[in-house]
DOGUKOL-783836 format. One record per residue (C-alpha): residue in three letters; x, y, z. Coordinates in steps of 0.1 Angstrom, whole numbers, padded with zeros to 4 digits, always signed. Example, Ala and Ser with C-alpha at 12.3 -4.5 7.8 and 13.67 -1.06 7.14 Angstrom:
BEGIN
ALA+0123-0045+0078;SER+0137-0011+0071;
This chain:
BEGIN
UNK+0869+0855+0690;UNK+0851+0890+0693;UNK+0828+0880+0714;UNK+0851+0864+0740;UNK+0876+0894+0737;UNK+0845+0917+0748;UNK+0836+0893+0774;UNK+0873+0897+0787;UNK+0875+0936+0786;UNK+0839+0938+0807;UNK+0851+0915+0831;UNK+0883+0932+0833;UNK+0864+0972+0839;UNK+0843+0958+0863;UNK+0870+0940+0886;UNK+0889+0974+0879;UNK+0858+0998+0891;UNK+0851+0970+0920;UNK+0888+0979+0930;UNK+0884+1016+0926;UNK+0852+1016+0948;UNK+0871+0994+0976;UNK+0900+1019+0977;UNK+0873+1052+0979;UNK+0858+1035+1008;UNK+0887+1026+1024;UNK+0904+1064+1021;UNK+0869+1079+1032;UNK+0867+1056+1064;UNK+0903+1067+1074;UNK+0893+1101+1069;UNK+0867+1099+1096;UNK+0835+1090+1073;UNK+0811+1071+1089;UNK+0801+1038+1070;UNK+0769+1051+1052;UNK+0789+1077+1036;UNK+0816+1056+1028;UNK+0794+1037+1010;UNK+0779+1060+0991;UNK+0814+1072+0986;UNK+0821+1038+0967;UNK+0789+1036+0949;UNK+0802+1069+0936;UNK+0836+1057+0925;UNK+0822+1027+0910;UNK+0794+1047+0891;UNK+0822+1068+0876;UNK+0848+1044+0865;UNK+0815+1028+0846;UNK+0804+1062+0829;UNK+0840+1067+0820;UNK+0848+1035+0806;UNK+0807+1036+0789;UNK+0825+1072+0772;UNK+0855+1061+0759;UNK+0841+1030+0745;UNK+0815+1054+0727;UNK+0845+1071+0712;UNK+0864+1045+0700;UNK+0830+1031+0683;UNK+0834+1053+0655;UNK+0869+1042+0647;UNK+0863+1003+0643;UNK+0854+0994+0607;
C-alpha cells in the first residue's frame, strides 16, 4: 500500500509541476517573450515546483516513524 500511495503522490507533483511550467510559458509568451525564453521560462517553473516539493518531502521525513 505504501508503495502505491508514493507512486500516486509522484505522479500527482509531476502532473502539478507539468501544469505550472505550461501556465509560466503561457504568461511569458503573452508578455512578449519570444519562444526560447519562454521555454526556459517553463524549465524554470518546472525545476522549482520539483526543488520545492524535493524540500518539503525532506522535512516531513523526520516526522514519519
Amino acid at each position: 500500500m505504501t508503495v502505491v500511495l508514493t507512486l500516486l503522490v509522484i505522479a500527482i507533483i509531476v502532473v502539478i509541476a507539468i501544469l505550472v511550467a505550461a501556465a509560466a510559458a503561457g504568461l511569458a509568451r503573452l508578455d512578449g517573450a519570444t519562444y526560447p525564453t519562454a521555454i526556459k521560462q517553463a524549465a524554470a517553473a518546472f525545476t522549482v515546483v520539483l526543488t520545492l516539493a524535493a524540500a518539503v518531502a525532506a522535512a516531513l521525513a523526520g516526522y514519519r516513524t
